[in-house]
Backbone atoms as SQL, in Angstrom:
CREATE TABLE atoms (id INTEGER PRIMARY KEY, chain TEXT, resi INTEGER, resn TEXT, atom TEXT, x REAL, y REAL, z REAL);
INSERT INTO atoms VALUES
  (1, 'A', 1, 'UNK', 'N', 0.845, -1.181, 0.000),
  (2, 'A', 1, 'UNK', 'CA', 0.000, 0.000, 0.000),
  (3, 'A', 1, 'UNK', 'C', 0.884, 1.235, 0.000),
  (4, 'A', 2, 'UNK', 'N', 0.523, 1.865, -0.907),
  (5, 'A', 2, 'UNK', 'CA', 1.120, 3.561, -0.970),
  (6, 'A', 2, 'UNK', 'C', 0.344, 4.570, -0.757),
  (7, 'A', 3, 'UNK', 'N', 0.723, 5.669, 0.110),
  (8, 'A', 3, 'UNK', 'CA', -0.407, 7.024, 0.180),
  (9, 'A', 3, 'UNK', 'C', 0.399, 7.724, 0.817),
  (10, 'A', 4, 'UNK', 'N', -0.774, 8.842, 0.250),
  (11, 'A', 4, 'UNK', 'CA', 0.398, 10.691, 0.719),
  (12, 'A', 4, 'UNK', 'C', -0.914, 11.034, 0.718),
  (13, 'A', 5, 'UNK', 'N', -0.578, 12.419, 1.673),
  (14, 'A', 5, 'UNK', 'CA', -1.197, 13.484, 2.143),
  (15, 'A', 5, 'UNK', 'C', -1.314, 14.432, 1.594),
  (16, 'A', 6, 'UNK', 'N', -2.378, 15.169, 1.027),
  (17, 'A', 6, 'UNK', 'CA', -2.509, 16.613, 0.463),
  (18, 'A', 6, 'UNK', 'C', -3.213, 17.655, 1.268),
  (19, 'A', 7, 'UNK', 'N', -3.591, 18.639, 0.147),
  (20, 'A', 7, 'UNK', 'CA', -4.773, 19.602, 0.982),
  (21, 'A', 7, 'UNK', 'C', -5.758, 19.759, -0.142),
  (22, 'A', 8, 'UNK', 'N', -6.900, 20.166, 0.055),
  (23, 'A', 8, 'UNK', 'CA', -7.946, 20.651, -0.898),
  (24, 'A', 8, 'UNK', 'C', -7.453, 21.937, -1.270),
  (25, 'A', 9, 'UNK', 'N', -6.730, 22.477, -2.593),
  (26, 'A', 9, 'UNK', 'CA', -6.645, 23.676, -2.522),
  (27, 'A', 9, 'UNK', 'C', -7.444, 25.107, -3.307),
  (28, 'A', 10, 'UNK', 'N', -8.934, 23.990, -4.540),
  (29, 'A', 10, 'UNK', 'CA', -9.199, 24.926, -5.277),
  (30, 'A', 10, 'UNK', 'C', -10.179, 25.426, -4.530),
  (31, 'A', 11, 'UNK', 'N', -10.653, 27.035, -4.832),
  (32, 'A', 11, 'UNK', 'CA', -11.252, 28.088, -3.986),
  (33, 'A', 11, 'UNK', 'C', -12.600, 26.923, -3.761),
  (34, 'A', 12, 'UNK', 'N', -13.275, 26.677, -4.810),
  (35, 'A', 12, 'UNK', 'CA', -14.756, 26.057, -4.866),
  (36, 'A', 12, 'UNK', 'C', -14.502, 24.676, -3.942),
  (37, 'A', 13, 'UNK', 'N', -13.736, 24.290, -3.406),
  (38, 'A', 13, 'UNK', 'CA', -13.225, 22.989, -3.095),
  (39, 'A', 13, 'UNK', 'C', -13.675, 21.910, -3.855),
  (40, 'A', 14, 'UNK', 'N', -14.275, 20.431, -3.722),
  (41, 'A', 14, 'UNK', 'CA', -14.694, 19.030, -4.254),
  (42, 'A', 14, 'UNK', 'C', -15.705, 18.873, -4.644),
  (43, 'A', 15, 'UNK', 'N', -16.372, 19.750, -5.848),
  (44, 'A', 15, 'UNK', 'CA', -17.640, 19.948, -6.069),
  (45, 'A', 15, 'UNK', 'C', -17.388, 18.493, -7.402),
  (46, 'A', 16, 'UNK', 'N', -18.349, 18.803, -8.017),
  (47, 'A', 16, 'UNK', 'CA', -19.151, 18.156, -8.797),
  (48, 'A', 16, 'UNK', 'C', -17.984, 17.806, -10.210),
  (49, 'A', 17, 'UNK', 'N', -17.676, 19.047, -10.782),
  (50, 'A', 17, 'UNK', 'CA', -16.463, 19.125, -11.302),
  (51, 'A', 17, 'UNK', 'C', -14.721, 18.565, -11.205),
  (52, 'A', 18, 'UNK', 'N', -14.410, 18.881, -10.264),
  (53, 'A', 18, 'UNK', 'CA', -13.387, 18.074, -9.420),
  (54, 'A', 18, 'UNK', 'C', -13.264, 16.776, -9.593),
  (55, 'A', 19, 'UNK', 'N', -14.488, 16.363, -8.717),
  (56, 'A', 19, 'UNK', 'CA', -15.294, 15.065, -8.586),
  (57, 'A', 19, 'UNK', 'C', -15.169, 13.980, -9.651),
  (58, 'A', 20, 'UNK', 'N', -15.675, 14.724, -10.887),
  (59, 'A', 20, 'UNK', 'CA', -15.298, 14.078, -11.858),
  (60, 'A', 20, 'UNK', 'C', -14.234, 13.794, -12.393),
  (61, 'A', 21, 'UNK', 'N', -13.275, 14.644, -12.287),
  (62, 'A', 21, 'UNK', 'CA', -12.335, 14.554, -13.194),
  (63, 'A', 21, 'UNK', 'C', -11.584, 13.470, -11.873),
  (64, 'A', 22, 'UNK', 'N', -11.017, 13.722, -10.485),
  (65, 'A', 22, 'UNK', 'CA', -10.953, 12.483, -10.037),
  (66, 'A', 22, 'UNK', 'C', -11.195, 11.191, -10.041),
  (67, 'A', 23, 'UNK', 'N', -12.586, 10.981, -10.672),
  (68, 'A', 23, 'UNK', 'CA', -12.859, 9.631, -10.720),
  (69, 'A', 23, 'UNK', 'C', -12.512, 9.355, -11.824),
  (70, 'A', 24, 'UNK', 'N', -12.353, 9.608, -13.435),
  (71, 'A', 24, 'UNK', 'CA', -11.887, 9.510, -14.487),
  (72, 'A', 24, 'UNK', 'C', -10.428, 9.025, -14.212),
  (73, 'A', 25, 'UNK', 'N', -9.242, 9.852, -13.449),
  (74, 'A', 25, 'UNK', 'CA', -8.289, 9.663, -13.463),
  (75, 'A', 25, 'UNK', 'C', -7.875, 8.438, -12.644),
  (76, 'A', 26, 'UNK', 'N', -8.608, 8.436, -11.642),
  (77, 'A', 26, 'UNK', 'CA', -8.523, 7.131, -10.594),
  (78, 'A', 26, 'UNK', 'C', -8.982, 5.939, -11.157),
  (79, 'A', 27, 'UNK', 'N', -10.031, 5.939, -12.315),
  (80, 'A', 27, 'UNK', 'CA', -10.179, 4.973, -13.088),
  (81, 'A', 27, 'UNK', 'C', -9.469, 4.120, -14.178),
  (82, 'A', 28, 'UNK', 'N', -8.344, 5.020, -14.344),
  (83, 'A', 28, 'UNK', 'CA', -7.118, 4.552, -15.214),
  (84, 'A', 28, 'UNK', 'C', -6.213, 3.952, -14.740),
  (85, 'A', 29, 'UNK', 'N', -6.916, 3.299, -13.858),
  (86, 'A', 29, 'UNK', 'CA', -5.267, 2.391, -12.540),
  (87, 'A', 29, 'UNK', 'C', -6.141, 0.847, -12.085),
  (88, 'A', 30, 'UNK', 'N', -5.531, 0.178, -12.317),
  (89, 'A', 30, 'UNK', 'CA', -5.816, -0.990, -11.598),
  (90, 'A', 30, 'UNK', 'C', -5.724, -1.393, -10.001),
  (91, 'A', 31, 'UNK', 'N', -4.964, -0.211, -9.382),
  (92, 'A', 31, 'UNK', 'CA', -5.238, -0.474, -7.915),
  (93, 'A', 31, 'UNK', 'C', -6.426, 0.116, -7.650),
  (94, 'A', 32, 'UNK', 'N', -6.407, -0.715, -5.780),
  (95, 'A', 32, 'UNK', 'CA', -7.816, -0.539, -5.457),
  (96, 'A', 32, 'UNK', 'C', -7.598, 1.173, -4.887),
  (97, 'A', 33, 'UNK', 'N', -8.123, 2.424, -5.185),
  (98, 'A', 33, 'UNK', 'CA', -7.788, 3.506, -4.232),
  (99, 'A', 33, 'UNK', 'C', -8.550, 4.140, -3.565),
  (100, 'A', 34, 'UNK', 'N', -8.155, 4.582, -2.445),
  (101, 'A', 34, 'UNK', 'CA', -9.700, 5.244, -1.755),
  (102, 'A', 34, 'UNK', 'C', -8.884, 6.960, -1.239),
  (103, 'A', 35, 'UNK', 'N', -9.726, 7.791, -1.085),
  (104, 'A', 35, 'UNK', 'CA', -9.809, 9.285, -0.683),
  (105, 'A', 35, 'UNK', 'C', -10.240, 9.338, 1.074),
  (106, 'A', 36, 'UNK', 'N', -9.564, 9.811, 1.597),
  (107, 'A', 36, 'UNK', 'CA', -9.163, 9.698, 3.256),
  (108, 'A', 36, 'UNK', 'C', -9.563, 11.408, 3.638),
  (109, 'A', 37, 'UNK', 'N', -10.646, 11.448, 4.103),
  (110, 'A', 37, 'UNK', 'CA', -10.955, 13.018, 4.620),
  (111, 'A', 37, 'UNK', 'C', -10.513, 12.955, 6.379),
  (112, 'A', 38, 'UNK', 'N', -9.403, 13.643, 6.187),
  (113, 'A', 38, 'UNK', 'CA', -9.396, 13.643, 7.655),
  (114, 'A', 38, 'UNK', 'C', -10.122, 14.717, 8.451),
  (115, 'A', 39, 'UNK', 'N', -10.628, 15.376, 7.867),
  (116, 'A', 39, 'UNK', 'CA', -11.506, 16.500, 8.663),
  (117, 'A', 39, 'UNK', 'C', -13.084, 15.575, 8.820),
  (118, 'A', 40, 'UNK', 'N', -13.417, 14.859, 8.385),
  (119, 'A', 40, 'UNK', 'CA', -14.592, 14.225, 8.472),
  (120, 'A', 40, 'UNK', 'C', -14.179, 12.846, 9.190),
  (121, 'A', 41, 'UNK', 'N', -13.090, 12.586, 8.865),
  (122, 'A', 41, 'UNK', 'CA', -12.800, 10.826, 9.408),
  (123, 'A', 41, 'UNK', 'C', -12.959, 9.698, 8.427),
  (124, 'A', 42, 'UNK', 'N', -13.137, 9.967, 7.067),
  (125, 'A', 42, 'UNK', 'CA', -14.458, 9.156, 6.087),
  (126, 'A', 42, 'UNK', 'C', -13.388, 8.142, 5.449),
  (127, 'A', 43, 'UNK', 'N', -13.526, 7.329, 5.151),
  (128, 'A', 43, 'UNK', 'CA', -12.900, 7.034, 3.752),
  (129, 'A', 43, 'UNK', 'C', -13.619, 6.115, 2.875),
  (130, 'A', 44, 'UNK', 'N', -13.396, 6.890, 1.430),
  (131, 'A', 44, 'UNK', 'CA', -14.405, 6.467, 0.289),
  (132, 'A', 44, 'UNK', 'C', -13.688, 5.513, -1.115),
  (133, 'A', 45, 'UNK', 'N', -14.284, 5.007, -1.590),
  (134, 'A', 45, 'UNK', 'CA', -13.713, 4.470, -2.888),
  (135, 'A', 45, 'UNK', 'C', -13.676, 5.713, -4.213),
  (136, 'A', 46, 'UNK', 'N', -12.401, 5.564, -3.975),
  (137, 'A', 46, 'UNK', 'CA', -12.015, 6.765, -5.472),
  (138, 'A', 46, 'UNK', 'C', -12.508, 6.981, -6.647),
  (139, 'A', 47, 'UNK', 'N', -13.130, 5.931, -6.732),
  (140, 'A', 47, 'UNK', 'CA', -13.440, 5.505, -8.183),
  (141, 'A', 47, 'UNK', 'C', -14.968, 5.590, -8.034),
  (142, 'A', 48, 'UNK', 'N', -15.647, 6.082, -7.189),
  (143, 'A', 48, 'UNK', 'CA', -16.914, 6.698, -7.109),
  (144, 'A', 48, 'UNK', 'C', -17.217, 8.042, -6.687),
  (145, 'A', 49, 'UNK', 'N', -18.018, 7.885, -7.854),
  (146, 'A', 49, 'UNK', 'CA', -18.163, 9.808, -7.524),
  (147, 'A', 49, 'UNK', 'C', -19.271, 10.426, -6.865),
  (148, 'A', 50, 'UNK', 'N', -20.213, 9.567, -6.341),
  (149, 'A', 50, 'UNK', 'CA', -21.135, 9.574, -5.156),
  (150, 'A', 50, 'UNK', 'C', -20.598, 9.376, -3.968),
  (151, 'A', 51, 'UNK', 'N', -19.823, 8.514, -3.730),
  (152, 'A', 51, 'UNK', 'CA', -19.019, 8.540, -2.386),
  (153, 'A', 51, 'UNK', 'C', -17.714, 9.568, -1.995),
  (154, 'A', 52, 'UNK', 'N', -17.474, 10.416, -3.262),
  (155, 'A', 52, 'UNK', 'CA', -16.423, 11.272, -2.968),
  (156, 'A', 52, 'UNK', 'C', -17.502, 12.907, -2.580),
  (157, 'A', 53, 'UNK', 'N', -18.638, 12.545, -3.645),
  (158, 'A', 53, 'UNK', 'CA', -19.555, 13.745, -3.180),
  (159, 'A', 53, 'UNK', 'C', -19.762, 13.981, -1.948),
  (160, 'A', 54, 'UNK', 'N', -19.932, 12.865, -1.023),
  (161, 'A', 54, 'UNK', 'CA', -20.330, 12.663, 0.402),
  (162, 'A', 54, 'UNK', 'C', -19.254, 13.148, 1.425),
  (163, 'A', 55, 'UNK', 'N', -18.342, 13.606, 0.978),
  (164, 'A', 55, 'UNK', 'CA', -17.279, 13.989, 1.902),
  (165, 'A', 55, 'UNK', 'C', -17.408, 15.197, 1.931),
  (166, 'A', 56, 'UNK', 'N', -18.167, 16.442, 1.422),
  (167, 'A', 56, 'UNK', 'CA', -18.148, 17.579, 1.468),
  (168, 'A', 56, 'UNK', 'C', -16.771, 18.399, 1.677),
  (169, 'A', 57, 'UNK', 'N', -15.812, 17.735, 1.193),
  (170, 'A', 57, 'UNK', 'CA', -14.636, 18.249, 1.150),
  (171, 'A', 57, 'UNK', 'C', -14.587, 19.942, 0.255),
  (172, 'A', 58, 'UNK', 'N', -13.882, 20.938, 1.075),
  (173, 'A', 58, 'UNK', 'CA', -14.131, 22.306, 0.695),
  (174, 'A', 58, 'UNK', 'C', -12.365, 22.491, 1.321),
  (175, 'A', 59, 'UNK', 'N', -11.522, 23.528, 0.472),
  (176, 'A', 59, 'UNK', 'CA', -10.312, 24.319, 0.679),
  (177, 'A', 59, 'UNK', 'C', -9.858, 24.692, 1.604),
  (178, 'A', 60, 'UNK', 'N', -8.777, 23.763, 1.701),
  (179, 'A', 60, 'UNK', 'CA', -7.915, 23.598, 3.207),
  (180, 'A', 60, 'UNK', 'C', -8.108, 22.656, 3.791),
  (181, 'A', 61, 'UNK', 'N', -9.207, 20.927, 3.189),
  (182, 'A', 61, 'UNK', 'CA', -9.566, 19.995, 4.132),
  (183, 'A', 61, 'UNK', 'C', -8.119, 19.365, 3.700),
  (184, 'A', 62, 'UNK', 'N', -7.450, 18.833, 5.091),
  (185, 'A', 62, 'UNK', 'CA', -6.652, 17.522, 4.293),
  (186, 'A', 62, 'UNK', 'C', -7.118, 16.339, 3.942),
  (187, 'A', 63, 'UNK', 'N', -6.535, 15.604, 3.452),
  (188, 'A', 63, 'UNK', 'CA', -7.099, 14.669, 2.479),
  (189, 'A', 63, 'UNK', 'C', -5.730, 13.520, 2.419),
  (190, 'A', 64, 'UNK', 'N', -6.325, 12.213, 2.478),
  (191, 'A', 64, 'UNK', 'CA', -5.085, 11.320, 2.055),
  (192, 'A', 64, 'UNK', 'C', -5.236, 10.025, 1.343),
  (193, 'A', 65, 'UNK', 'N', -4.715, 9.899, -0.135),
  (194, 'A', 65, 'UNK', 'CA', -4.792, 9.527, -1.270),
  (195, 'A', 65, 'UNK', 'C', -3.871, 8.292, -1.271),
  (196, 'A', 66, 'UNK', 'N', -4.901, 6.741, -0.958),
  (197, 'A', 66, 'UNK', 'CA', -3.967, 5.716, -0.979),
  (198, 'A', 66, 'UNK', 'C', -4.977, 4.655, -2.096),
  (199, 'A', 67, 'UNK', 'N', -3.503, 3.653, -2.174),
  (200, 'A', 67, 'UNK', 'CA', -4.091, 2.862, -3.166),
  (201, 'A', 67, 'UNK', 'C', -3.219, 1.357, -2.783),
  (202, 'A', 68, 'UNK', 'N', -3.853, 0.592, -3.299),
  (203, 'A', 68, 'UNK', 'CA', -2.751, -0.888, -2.979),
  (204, 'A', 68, 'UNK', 'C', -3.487, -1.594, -4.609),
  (205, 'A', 69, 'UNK', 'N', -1.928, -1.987, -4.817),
  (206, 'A', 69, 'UNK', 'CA', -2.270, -2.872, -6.587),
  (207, 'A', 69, 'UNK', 'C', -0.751, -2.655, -6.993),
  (208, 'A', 70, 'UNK', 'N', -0.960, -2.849, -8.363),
  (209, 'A', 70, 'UNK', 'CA', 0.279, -3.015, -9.262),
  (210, 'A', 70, 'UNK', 'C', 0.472, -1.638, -9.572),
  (211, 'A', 71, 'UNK', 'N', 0.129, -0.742, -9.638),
  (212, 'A', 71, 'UNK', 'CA', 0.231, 0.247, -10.287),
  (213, 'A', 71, 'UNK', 'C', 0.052, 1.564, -8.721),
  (214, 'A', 72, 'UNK', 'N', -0.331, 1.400, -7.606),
  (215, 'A', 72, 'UNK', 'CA', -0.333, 2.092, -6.689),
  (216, 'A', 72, 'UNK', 'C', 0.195, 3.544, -6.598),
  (217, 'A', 73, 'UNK', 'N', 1.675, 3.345, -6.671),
  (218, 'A', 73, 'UNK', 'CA', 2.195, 4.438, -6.741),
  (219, 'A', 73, 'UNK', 'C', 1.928, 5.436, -7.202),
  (220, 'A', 74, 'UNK', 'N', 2.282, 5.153, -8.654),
  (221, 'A', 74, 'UNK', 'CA', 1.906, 6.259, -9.924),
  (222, 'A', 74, 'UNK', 'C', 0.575, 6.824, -10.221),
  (223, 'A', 75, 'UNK', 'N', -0.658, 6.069, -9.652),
  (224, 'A', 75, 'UNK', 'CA', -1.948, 5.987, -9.104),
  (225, 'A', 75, 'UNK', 'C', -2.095, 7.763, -7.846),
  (226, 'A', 76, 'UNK', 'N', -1.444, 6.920, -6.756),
  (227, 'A', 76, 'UNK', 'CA', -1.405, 8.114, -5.714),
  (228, 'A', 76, 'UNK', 'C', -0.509, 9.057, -6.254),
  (229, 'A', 77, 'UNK', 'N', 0.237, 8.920, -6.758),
  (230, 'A', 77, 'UNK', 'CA', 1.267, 10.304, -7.243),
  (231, 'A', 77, 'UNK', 'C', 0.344, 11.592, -8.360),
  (232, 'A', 78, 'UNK', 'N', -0.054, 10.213, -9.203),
  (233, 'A', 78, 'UNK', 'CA', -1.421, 11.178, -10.243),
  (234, 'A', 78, 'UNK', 'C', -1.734, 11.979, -9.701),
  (235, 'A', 79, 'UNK', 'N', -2.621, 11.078, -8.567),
  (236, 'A', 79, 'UNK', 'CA', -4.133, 11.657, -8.149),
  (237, 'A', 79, 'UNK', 'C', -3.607, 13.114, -7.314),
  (238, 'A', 80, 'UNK', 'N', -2.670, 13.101, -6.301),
  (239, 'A', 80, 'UNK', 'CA', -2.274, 14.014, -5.555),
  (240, 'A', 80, 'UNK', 'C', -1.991, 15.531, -6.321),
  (241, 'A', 81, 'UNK', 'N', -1.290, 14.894, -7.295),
  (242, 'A', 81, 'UNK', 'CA', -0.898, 16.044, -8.513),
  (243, 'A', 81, 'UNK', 'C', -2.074, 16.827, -8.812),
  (244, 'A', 82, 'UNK', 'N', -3.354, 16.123, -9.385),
  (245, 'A', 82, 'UNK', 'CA', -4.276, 16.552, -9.920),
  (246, 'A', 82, 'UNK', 'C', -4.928, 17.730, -8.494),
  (247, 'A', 83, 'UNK', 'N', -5.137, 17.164, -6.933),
  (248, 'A', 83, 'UNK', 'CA', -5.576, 18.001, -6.423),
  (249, 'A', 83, 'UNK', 'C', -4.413, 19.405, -6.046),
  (250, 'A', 84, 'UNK', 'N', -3.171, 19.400, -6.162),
  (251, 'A', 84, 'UNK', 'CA', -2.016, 19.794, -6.012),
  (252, 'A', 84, 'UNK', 'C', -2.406, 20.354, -6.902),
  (253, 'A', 85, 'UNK', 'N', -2.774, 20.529, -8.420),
  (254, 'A', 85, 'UNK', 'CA', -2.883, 21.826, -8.954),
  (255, 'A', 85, 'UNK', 'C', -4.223, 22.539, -9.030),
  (256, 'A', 86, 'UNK', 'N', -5.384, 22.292, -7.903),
  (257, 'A', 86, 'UNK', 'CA', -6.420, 23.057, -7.888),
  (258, 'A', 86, 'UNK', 'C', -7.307, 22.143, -9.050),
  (259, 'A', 87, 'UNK', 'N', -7.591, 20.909, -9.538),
  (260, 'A', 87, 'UNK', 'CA', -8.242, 20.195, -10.638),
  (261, 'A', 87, 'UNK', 'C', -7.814, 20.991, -11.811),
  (262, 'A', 88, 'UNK', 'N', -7.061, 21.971, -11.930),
  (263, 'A', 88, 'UNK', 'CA', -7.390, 22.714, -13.286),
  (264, 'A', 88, 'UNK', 'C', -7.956, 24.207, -13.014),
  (265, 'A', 89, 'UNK', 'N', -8.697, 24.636, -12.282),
  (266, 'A', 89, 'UNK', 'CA', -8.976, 25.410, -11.813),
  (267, 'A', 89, 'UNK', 'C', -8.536, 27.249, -11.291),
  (268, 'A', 90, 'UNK', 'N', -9.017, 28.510, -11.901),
  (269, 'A', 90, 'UNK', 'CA', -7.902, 29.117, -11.624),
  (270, 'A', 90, 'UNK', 'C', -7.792, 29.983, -10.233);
């Protein structure tokens, strides 16, 4: 198992948008990965975007991005990246 720690950093935080594009990217990995809200306690399967909705995650929550499989790493490294630059967002 591999995982790192981020922060939520785009202004709108984990809306709907986000959301998506997370689960798209988390879907391109064969490990299993889940999204870790530590401000809530939660942890969800990545690869759903109803269960990531449920975290009401908003800017400045930390967050921690693990995965276990063949591909793990590069998986959590993605995913972190993607919230690391705000989804895209300006």
């Amino acid at each position: 198992m591999y995982s790192k720690e981020t922060t939520i950093r785009n202004e709108s935080g984990f809306h709907i948008r986000p959301a998506q594009l997370f689960v798209e990217q988390a879907g391109r990995y064969q490990s299993k990965i889940t999204l870790l809200s530590k401000a809530a306690n939660a942890e969800v399967d990545a690869k759903s975007i109803l269960g990531l909705m449920t975290l009401g995650l908003s800017q400045g929550n930390p967050v921690v991005v693990a995965a276990e499989g063949p591909d793990e790493r590069e998986a959590v490294e993605s995913l972190v990246a993607l919230i690391d630059g705000g989804f895209g967002e300006a």
